[in-house]
N, C-alpha and C positions, 0 to 999 in steps of 0.2 A: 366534049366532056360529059354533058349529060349523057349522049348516047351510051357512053361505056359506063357512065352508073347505071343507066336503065340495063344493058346486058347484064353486071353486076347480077342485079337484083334477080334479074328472070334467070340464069345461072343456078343463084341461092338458091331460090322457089323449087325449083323443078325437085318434084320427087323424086326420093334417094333410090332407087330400083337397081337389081341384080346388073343390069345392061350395062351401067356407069362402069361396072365392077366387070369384065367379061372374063379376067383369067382364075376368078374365086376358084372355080373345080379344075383350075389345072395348074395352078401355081406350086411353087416348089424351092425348097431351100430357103434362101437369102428375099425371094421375092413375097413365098408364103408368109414368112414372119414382117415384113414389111405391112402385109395385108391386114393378116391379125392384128398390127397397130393401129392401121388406118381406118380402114372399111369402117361407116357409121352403124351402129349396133344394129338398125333396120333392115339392113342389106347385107347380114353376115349368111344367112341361111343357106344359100346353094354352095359354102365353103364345108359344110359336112358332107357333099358329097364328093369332094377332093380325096383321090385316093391318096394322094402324098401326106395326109391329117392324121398322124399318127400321133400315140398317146402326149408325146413329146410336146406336140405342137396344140393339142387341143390341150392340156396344161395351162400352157403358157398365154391361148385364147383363152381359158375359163377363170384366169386372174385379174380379165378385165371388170370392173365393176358393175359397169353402163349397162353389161349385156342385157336383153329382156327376155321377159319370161317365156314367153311363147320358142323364144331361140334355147332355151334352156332345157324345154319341158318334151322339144326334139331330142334333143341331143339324148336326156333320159330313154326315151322309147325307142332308140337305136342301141340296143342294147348291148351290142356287142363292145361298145367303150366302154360300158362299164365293167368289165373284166378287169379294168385298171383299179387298183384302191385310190390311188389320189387322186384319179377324176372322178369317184363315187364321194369322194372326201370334201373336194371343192367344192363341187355342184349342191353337196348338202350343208357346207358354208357359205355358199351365194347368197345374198342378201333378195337377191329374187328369184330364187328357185321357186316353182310354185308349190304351196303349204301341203297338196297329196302326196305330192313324190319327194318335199322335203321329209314327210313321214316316214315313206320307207326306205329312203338313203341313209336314218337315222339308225336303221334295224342293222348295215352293215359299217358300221364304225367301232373301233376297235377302244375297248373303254378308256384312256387316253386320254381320244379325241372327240368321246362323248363329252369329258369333264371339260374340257377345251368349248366346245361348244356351250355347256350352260355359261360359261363366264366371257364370250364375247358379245360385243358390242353389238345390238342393235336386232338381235334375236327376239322372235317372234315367243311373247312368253309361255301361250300354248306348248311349241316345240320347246320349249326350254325346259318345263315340265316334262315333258316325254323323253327325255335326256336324263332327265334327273330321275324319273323311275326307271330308266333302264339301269342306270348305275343302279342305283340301290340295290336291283332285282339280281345283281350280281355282286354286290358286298361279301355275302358270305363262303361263297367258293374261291375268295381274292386270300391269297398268301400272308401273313401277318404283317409283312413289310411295305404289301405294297396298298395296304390298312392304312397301317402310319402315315405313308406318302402323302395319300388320299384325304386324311383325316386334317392333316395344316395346311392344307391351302383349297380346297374343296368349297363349292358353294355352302349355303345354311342349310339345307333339306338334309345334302349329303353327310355333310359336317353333324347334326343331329342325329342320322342314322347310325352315323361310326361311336356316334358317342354312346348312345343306348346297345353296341355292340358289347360291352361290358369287359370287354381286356383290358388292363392294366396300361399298356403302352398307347394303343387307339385312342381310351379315353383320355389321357394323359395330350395327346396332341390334339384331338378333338378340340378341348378346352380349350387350347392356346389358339387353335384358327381363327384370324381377325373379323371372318367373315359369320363365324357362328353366334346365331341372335339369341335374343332372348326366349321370345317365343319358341324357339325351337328346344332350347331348356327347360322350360315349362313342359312343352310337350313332352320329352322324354322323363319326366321327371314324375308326370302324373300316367306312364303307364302301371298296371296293376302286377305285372312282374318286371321286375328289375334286378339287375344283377346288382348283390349289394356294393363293389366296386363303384359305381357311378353314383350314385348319392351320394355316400365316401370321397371319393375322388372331389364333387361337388361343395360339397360342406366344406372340406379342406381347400379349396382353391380361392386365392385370394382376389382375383376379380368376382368370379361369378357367386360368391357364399355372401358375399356382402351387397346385395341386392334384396330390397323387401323381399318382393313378389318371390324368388329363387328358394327364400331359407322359411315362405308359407308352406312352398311348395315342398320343400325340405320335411317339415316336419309331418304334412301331410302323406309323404312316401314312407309305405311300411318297412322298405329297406334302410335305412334311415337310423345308427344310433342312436339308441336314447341318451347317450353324453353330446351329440351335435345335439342332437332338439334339445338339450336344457341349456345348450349355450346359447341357444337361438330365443326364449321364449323372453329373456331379460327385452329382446330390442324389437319387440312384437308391441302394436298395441292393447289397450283393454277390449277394446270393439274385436279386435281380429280372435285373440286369447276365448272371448266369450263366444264366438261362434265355432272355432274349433271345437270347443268344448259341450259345444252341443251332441248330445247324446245319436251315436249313428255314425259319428264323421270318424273319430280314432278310436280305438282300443283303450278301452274301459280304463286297464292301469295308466296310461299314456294319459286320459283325461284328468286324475286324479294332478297330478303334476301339472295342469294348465290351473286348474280351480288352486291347487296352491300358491302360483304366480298370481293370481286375480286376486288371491283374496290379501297377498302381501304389496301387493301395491296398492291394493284399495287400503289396508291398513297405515301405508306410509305416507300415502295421501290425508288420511284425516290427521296424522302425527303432524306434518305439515301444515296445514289448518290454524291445527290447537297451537302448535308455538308461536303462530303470527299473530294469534293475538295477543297483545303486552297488555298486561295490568299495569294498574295506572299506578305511575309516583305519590308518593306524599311531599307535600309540600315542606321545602329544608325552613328550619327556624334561623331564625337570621338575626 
């Protein structure tokens, strides 16, 4: 019994090498897909030169997870597979592609499965970014519908860009994507052109108008109603009111309307004050 644990073990041990494996470059059919299951990821390498590995089958090999990079970054520089889009699609969704050639895998994917890529799991956030500026860098030549699409369920970066697009229906879905932050309403909101739709749209939208930071930023955008900012300046502080109002920040008549707000709460403050204090009773004669 030992003995056959001790073979066991020297069994395990022995390096995983191509030899184990002798029919990798000649297997076929029923046997190849066998292989693609088995073979440990260490010892897949001399199956790319399998003439029988056609796109079919390198697929189906490039959905194993395990694979490693160095097996991958071949596969890449054979570049005759990559004639195929979903082995250029895979290998740029492999979770160990290595990060140059996931770069330029990233160049041929069809916007999609750009947008696919920023929102899977486990994405290297560098590349996630470079995803997301490709999308963008192609926003405005996209069809208006396929805006819309893009615009409800789209990451924040994207979802912010569709929304500073100023169309009526974009920003509209824009708004409602669960995915679109704050910050990124902020940002659009302190560019220095704006379509006046989206401040509008903004002000009126009953999640994002009821947000402090949102209806500063609000009033601070020159696109911007002056009936929104005098709805907005009642739920403003005094502190926030007197630095708008600092001479520089908005437009001269725009400021006249904040020092009117400051000086009638300052006046309803001191009203408040004075009635709290009660003058004293006279004593009843009894």
């Amino acid at each position: 019994m030992d003995r056959i644990t001790t073979l066991e073990k020297q069994r395990a041990s022995r390096p995983v090498t191509s030899e184990r494996f002798p029919t990798l470059q000649k297997a076929s059919g029923e046997d190849l897909v066998r292989l693609i299951h088995e073979v440990p990821p260490d010892a897949l390498l001399p199956i790319l030169d399998n003439p029988s590995l056609d796109e079919t089958f390198l697929v189906l090999l490039l959905q194993r997870k395990d694979l490693q990079s160095e097996f991958l970054a071949e596969v890449v520089r054979r570049r005759h597979f990559l004639k195929n889009y979903i082995v250029k699609k895979l290998l740029a969704f492999h979770p160990h592609t290595p990060r140059t050639e996931g770069v330029r895998l990233l160049r041929d994917l069809y916007l999609m499965d750009l947008v696919q890529f920023t929102i899977s799991p486990g994405v290297l956030p560098d590349l996630k970014r470079k995803a997301e500026d490709q999308v963008i860098a192609k926003l405005p030549q996209l069809p208006l519908g396929q805006k819309i699409t893009l615009a409800r369920r789209s990451p924040a970066r994207i979802a912010g860009a569709l929304l500073a697009d100023g169309q009526p229906a974009v920003v509209k879905a824009a708004l409602s994507n669960p995915n679109l932050t704050e910050a990124q309403v902020l940002r659009v909101l302190a560019r220095a052109k704006l379509a006046p739709a989206v401040a509008q749209s903004v002000a009126q939208d009953a999640k994002w108008s009821c947000i402090y930071n949102v209806r500063i930023a609000l009033v601070r955008q020159p696109s911007t109603t002056l009936t929104s900012i005098l709805a907005f300046l009642p739920e403003l502080t005094v502190s926030d009111l007197r630095e708008l109002a600092a001479p520089g920040i908005l437009p001269e008549n725009l400021r006249h309307y904040l020092q009117a707000e400051i000086h009638r709460r300052l006046q309803k403050s001191r009203e408040q004050q004075h009635g709290s204090v009660q003058t004293p009773r006279e004593p009843k004669n009894e």
